[in-house]
C-alpha positions in Angstrom: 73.9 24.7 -36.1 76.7 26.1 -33.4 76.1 29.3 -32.1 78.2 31.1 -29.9 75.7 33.4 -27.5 72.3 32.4 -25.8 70.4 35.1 -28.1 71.4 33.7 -31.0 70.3 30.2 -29.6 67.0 31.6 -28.6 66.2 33.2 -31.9 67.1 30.4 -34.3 64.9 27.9 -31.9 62.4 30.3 -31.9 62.2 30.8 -35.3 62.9 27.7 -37.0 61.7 24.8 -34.5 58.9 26.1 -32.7 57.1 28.6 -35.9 58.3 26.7 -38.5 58.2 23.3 -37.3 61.7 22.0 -38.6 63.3 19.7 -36.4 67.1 20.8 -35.9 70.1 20.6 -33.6 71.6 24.0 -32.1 74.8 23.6 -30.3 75.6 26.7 -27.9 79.3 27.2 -27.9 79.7 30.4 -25.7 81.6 33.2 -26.9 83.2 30.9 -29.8 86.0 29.9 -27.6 88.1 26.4 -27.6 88.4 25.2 -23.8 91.0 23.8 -22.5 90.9 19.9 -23.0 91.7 17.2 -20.4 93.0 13.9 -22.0 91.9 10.8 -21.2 94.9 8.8 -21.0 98.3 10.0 -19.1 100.9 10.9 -21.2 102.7 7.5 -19.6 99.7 5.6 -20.8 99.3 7.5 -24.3 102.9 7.0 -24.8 102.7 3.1 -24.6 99.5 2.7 -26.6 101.3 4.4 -29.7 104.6 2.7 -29.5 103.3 -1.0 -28.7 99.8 -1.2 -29.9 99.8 0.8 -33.1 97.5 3.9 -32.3 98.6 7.3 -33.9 96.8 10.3 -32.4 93.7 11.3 -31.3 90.7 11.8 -33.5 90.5 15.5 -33.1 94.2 15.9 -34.4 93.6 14.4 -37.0 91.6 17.3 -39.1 91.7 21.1 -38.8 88.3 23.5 -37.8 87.7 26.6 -36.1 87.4 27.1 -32.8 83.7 26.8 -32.4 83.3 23.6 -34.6 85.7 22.2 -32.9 85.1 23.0 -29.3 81.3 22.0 -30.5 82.2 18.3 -31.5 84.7 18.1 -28.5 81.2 18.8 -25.8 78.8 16.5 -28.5 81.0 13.9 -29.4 84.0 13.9 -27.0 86.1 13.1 -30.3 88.9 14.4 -27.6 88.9 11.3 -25.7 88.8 8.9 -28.9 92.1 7.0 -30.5 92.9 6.6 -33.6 95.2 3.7 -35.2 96.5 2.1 -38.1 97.4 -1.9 -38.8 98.9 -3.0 -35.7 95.6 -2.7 -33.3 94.1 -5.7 -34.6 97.5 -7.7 -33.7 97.5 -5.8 -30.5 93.7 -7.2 -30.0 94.5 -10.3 -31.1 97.7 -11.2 -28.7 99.1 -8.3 -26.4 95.2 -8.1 -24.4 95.0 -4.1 -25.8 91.3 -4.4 -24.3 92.1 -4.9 -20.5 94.6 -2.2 -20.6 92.9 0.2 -22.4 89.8 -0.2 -19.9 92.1 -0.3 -16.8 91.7 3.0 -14.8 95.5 4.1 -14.1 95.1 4.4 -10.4 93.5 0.9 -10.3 90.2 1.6 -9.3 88.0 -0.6 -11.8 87.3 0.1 -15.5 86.1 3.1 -17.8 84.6 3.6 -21.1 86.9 3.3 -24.0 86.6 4.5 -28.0 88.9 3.9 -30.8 89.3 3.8 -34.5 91.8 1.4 -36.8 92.2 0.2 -40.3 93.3 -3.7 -40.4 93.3 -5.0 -44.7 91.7 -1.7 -46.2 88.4 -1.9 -44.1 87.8 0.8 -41.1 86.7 -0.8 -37.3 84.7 1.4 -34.6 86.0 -0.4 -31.0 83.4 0.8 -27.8 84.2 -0.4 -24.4 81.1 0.6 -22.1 81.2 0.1 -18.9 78.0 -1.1 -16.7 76.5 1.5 -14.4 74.9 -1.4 -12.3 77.5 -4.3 -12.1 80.4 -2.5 -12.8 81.4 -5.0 -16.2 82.2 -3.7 -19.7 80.9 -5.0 -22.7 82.2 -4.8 -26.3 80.1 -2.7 -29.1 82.1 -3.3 -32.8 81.0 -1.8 -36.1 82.6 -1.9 -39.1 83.1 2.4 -40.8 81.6 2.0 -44.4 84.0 4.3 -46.6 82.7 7.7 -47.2 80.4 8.6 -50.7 78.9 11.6 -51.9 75.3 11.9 -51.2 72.9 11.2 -54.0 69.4 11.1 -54.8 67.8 8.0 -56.3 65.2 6.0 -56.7 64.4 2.3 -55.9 62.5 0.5 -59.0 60.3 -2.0 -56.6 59.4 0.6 -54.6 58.3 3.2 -57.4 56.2 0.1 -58.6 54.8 -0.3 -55.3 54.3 3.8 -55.0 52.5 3.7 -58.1 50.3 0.9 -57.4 49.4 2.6 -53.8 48.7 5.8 -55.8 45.9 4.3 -58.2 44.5 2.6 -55.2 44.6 6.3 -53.5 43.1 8.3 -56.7 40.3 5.3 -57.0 39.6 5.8 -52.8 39.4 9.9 -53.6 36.8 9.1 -56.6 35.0 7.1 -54.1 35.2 9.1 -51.1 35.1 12.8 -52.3 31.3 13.2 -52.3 31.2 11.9 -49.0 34.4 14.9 -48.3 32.6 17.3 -50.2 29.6 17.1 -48.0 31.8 17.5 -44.5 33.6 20.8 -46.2 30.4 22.1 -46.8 29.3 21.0 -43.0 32.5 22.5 -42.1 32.0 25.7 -44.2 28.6 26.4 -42.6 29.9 25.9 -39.1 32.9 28.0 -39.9 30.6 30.8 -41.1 28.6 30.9 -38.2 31.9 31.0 -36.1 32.7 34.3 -37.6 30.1 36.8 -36.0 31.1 34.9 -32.8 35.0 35.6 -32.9 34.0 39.5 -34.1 32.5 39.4 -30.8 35.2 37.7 -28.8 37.3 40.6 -30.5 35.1 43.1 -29.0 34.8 41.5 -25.8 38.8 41.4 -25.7 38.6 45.3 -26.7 36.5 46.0 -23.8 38.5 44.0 -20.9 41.5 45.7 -22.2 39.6 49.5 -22.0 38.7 47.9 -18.2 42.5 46.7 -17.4 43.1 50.1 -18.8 40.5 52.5 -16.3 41.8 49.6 -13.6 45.4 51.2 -13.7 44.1 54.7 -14.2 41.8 53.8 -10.9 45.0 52.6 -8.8 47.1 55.8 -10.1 43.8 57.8 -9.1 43.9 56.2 -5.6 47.7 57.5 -5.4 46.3 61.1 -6.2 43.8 61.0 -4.0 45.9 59.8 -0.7 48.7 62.5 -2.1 46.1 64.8 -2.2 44.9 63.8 1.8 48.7 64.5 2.8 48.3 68.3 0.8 44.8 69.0 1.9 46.5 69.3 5.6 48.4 72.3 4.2 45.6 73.7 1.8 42.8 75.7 2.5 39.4 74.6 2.5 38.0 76.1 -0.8 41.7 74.0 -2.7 40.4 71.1 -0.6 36.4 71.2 -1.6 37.7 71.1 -5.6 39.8 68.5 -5.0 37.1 66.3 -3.5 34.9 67.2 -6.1 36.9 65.9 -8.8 38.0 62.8 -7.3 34.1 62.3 -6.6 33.6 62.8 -10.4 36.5 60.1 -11.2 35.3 57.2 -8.7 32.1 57.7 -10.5 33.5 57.4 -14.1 36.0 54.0 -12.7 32.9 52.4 -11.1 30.7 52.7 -14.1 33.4 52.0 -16.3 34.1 48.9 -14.0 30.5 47.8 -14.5 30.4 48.0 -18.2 33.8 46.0 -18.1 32.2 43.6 -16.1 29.3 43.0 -18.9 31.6 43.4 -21.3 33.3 40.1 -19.7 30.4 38.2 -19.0 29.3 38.5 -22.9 32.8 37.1 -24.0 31.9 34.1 -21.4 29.2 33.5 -23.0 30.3 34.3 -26.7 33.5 31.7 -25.5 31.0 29.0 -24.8 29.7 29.1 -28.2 33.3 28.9 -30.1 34.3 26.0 -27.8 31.0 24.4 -29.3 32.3 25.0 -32.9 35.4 24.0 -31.8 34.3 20.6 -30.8 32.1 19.6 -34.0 35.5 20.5 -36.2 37.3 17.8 -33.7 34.6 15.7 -34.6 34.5 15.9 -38.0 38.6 15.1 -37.9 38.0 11.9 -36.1 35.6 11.1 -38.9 38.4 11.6 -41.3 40.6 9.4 -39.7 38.0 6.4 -39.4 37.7 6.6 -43.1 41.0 6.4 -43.3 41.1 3.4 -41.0 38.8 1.6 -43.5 40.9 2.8 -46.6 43.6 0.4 -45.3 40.8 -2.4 -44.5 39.8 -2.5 -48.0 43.6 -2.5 -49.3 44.2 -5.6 -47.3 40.8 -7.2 -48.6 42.0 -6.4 -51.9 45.7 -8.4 -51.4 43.8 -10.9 -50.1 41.9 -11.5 -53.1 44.8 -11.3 -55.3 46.5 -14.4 -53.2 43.4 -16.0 -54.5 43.8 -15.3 -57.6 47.2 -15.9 -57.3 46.4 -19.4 -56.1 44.0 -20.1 -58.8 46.5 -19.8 -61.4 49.1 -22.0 -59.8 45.9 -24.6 -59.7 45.5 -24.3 -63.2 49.1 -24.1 -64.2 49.4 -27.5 -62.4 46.5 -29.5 -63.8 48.2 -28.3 -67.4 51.4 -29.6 -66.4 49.7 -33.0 -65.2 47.7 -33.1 -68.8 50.7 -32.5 -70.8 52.2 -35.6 -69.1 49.7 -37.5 -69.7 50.0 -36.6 -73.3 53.7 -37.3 -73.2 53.3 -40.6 -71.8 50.5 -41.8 -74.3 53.0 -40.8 -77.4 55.6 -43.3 -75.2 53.9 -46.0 -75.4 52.0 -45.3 -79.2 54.2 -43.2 -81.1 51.1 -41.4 -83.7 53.6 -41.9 -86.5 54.0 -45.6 -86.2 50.4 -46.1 -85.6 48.6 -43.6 -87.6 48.3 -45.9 -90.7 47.1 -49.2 -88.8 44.2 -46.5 -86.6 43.1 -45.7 -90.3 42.3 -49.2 -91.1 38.5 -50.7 -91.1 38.8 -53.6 -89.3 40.2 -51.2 -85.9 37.7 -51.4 -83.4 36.2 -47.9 -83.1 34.1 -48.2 -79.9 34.8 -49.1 -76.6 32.8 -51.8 -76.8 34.1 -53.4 -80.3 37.6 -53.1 -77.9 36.1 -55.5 -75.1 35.0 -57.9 -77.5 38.6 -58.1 -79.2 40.2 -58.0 -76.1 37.7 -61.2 -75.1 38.4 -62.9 -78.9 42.0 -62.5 -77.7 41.8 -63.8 -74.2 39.3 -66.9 -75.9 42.6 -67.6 -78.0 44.9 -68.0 -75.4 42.9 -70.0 -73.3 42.8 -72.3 -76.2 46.4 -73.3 -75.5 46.5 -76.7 -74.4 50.0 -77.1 -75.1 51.2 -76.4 -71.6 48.5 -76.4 -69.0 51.1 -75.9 -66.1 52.3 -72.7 -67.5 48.7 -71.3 -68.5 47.8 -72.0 -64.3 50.6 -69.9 -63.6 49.1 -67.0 -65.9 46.0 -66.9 -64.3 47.6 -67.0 -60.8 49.8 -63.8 -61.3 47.6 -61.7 -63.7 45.1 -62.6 -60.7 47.7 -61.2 -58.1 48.5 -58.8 -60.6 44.9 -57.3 -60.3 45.1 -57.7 -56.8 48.3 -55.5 -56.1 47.1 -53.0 -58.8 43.8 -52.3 -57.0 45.3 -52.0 -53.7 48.1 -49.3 -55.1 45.5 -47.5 -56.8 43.4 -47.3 -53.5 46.7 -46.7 -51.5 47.3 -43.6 -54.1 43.9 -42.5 -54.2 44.2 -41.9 -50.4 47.7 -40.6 -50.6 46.6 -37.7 -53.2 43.4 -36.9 -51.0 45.3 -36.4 -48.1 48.0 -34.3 -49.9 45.2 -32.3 -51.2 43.4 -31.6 -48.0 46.8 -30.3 -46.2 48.1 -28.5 -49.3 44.3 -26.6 -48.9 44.7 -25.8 -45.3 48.3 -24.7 -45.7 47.4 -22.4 -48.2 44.2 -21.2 -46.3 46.9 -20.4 -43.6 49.2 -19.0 -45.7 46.8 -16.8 -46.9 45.6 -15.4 -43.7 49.4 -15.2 -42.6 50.0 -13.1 -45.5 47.4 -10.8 -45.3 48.6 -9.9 -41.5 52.1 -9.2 -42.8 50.5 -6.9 -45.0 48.7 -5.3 -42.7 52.0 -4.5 -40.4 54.0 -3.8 -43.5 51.8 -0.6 -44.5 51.7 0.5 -41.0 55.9 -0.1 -41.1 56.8 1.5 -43.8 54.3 4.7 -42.8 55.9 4.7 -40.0 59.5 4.6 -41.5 59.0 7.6 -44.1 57.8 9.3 -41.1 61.6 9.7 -39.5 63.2 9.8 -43.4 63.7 6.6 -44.2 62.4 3.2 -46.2 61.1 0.0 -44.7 58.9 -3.2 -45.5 57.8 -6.4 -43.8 58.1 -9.5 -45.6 57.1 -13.3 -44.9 60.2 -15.7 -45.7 59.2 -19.3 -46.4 62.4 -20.8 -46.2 62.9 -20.4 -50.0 60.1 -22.6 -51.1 58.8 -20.1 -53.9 62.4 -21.3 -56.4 61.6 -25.2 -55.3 59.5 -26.9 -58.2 60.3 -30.5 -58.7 58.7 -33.4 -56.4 61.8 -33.8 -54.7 61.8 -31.2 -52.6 58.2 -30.7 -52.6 58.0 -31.6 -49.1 60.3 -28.9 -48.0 57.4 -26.0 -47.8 56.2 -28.0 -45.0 59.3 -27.3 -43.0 57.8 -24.4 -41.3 61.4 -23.9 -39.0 62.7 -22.4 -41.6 59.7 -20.0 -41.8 60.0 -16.2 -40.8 59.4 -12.7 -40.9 62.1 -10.2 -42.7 62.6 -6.9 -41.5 63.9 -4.8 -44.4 65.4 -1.4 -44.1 66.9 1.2 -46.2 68.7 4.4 -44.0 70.2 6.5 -47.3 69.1 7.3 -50.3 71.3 5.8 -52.3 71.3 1.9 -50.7 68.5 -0.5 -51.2 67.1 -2.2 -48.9 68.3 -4.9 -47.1 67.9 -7.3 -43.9 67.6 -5.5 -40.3 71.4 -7.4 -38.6 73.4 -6.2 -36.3 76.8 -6.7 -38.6 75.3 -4.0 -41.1 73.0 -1.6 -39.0 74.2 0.4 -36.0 72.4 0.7 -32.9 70.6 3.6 -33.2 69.1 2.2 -36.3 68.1 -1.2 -35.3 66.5 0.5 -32.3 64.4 2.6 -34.7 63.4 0.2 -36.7 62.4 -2.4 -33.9 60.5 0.5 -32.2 58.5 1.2 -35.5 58.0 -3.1 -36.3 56.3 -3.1 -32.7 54.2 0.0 -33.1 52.8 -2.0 -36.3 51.9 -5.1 -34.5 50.5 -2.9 -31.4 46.9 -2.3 -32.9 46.3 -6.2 -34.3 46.4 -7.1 -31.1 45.2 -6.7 -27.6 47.0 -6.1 -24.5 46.6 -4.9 -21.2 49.9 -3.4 -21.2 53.3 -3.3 -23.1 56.6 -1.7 -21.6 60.3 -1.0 -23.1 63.4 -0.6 -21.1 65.7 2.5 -22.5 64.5 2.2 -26.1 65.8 5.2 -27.0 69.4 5.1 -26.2 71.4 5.2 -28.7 69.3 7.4 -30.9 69.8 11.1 -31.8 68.1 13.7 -31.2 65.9 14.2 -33.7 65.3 10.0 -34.0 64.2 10.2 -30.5 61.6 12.9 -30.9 60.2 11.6 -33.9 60.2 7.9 -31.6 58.4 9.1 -28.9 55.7 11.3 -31.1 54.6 7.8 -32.8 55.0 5.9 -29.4 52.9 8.8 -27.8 50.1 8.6 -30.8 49.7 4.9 -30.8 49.3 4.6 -27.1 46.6 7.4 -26.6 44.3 6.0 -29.3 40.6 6.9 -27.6 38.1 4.1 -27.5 35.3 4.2 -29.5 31.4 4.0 -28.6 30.4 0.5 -28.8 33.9 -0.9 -28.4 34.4 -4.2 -26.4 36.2 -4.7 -23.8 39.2 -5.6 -25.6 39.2 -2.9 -28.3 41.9 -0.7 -26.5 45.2 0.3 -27.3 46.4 -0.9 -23.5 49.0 0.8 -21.3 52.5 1.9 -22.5 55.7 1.6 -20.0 58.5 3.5 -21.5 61.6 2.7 -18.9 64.6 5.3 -19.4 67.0 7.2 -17.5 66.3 10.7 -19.7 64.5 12.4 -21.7 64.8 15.3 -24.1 63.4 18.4 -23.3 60.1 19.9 -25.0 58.8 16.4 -26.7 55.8 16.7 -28.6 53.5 15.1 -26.7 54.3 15.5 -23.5 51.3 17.7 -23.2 48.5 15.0 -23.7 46.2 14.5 -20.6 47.0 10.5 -21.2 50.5 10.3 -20.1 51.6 10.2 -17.1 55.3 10.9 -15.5 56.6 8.8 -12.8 59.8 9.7 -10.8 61.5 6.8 -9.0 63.5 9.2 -6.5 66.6 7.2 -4.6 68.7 10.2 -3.7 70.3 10.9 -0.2 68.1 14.2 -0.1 64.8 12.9 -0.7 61.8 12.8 1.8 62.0 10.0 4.8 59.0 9.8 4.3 56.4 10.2 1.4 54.1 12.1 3.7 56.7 14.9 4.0 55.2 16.2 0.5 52.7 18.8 1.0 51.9 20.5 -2.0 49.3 22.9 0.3 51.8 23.9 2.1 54.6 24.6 -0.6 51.9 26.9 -2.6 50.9 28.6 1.2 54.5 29.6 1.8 54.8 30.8 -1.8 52.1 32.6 -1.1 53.0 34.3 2.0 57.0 34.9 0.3 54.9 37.0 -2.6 52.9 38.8 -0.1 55.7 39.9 2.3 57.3 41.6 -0.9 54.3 43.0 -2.5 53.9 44.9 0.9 58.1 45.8 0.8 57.6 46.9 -3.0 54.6 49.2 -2.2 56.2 51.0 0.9 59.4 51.4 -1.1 57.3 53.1 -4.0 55.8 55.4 -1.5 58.6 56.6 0.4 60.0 57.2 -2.9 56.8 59.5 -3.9 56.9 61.5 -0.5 60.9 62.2 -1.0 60.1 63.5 -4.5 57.4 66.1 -3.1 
């Protein structure tokens, strides 16, 4: 919103931001008027960056507004300091060194922040040269300008799925928990009734120090009477001067006792006070009991994922001792087709015991031992059906082991898996509260390198190959994208801080700490980004502990380095921050000692009291020159 006079300012803020709650931005533009602009570059300069490097104007020339708009996104966005440029900047990037002129002061001094925009092959570039407040170097921030669409409202399938699924969960959590609600409403209802004789009295008790503010001013303009009356009674006679007495006699009588009733009066709301802060404190108790329900509502949603990996698990079990069976099966047709063989299994003299198979295989054995043609080549039977037997046994012990082994890591790894799963869970509801919180979509997923689309033996051993194992960040900033990987080539800065910000206040309570601290996580972000920011960081880190709690059941101290703030952040009124000032300024205190906050509120003091005393001898020379 631009406005263009401080009233106007004052209202909408008023009325929309602080009563209504709705975050907004209000830009004060005074008296509508379009200031004169300074340019950034000489007209030398400017004249040499459109003839031999391909820039065409600035950005503000390149679109009409009126005066207001525009003078607003001149003081916001300093669009009157930005270029704008066609083809040729990429070859004037690429081979005439556009960046170390562009960043080169004209007087030679050092360097200075630089913005420009240019199309190279039907694709838009954002160029940002910043310069280094500490070291004096400039770095390089790109970012590719997506073209421009109409917003549109939509509607991601997996996440309606997953809404859906959350909202069953939910309605079978309010079956479960309302009776346990219902009896704190009715706890509530009962305290809030007895509350209500107890603010009727606060009212009356209000009433009655207003009547005594009220006699207190008639008392002071009473006093004035009565020394007016004291300069008169000089130049009355003594009957005027007797009835004047009398009646202010009658009135200090009427403002003492009024004053003493007023003084009751304030004692009973004391007292009446007392009791509503009581009442007050049993409905902040009953609001942390909410929220630990709450807190065990998401418990019991991660115990339930975790016992669908099982199941999960179970299946893929069973699904594999199938597949093993069916081989088997395939491998017994191999080597007797049932077509060939089913007349000759039919027959009566087929053995049809295990036993009446030994002794045929024995018969058969007795025959060929029988052979006394060649003795030399029987010998060399028996050797290698003997080594045979040998080598069979040992690879059948040598596989045994092998498959045991297999077993007992593929057990642990999914034990591990499991558990790993359940904690990305447990961030990714937190994460993607967190996300809808500032307007947009998020999740937390656990990559395992692509093992879930490998299935034969080959490459088996790949899910083992826990490098290429990680955690995705997914994020979804408008309504009509889907969600995709957190990078820096497709997110801008601003995002990437939000979304890091929100990741870390989801791993902050599943583990402990004594203290975490950021350095200027909120640059970069707008406004309204960086109040909703420092709200979650502000709830997170003031967490109270519980009764009972261990010593490492605490949410731990939160550093928050930056060189600003915005004003009025939600928040900033909780008893649990505190605001450190690193003060390095050539008018500072020498010394630290030089701070006397005594003395600072005595002088204050003394300042009111000097003109207190002028005020009230200007008011009565005023009085006497009016007689």
């Amino acid at each position: 919103f631009v406005v263009e006079c401080s009233e106007d300012y004052n209202y909408l803020f008023r009325e929309v931001r602080q009563k209504r709650k709705i975050p907004i931005n209000i830009i004060l533009v005074p008296n509508g008027r379009l200031e004169p602009m300074t340019r950034m570059y000489s007209d030398q300069k400017y004249s040499v960056l459109k003839q031999e490097h391909g820039f065409i104007e600035y950005l503000d020339e390149t679109f009409t507004a009126i005066d207001p708009i525009m003078q607003a996104l001149i003081s916001k966005h300093n669009i009157d300091k930005v270029l704008v440029g066609g083809d040729a900047v990429q070859e004037a990037l690429d081979r005439k060194g556009l960046e170390n002129f562009i960043c080169a002061k004209e007087n030679g001094s050092g360097l200075m922040t630089a913005c420009f925009f240019y199309t190279h092959r039907n694709s838009s570039h954002k160029y940002t040269y910043s310069v280094s407040r500490y070291n004096g170097t400039s770095g390089l921030n790109t970012m590719g300008i997506s073209p421009a669409r109409v917003l549109q409202s939509g509607m991601d399938p997996r996440e309606k799925e997953q809404l859906t699924q959350t909202i069953n969960d939910a309605r079978e959590t309010i079956e479960r928990l309302t009776p346990e609600l219902n009896n704190l409403k009715e706890e509530n209802d009962k305290l809030l009734s007895q509350g209500k004789p107890i603010s009727l009295r606060i009212k009356d008790a209000k009433r009655i120090k207003s009547d005594y503010a009220s006699y207190k001013m008639k008392l002071k303009n009473q006093r004035e009477k009565v020394e007016d009356a004291e300069e008169a009674a000089n130049k009355d006679n003594g009957r005027e001067k007797s009835k004047r007495i009398a009646q202010i006699k009658k009135l200090i009588q009427l403002s003492i006792k009024s004053g003493e009733d007023a003084a009751k009066a304030h004692s009973e709301m004391m007292k009446t006070l007392r009791v509503l802060t009581g009442v007050k404190m049993s409905e902040h108790g009953l609001s942390e009991c909410l929220r630990k329900l709450t807190d065990k509502l998401s418990e019991a949603q991660a115990a339930s994922a975790e016992l669908l990996n099982h199941y999960k698990q179970a299946e893929a079990d069973y699904n594999e001792k199938k597949e093993n069976l069916r081989k088997l099966l395939a491998k017994a047709q191999e080597i007797a087709p049932r077509e060939q063989w089913h007349e000759r299994l039919d027959e009566d003299d087929m053995p049809s015991t295990i036993e009446d198979v030994d002794d045929a295989m024995d018969d058969a054995e007795s025959k060929v031992s029988s052979i006394t043609d060649n003795p030399h080549v029987m010998k060399q039977y028996e050797e290698r059906k003997k080594k045979i037997e040998v080598l069979q046994e040992k690879l059948d012990t040598e596989g045994g082991e092998k498959d045991l082994k297999k077993k007992q890591l593929e057990t642990k790894r999914t034990k591990w898996e499991s558990a790993l799963q359940n904690i990305v869970n447990l961030v990714n509801g937190k994460f993607s509260t967190y996300m809808k919180e500032v307007g947009c979509a998020g999740e937390i997923r656990l990559y395992t390198g692509g093992n879930e689309s490998r299935e034969n033996e080959e490459t088996e051993n790949l899910k083992y190959d826990f490098k290429d194992w990680g955690v995705e960040i997914m994020v979804k900033f408008r309504e009509a994208s889907t969600l995709q990987v957190l990078s820096a080539q497709t997110h801008s800065g601003g995002e990437r801080s939000v979304s890091t910000i929100m990741y870390l206040m989801g791993l902050q309570n599943l583990m402990s700490s004594p203290f975490r601290c950021v350095d200027e996580i909120n640059q970069g972000l707008d406004e309204r980004n960086e109040r909703l920011v420092f709200k979650r960081i502000v709830n997170n880190s003031t967490i109270p502990v519980e009764e009972g709690a261990t010593p490492n059941d605490h949410c731990g101290q939160y550093f928050l380095i930056t060189p600003k703030l915005l004003p009025n952040l939600e928040g900033m009124e909780n008893e649990e921050i505190t605001v450190l000032f690193v003060f390095s300024g050539p008018y500072n205190f020498d010394n630290c000692l030089d701070w006397n906050v005594d003395k600072f509120i005595a002088d204050k003091k003394r300042i009111l009291s000097q003109r207190t005393e002028v005020d009230n001898g200007n008011s009565r020379g005023k009085k006497r020159r009016s007689q």
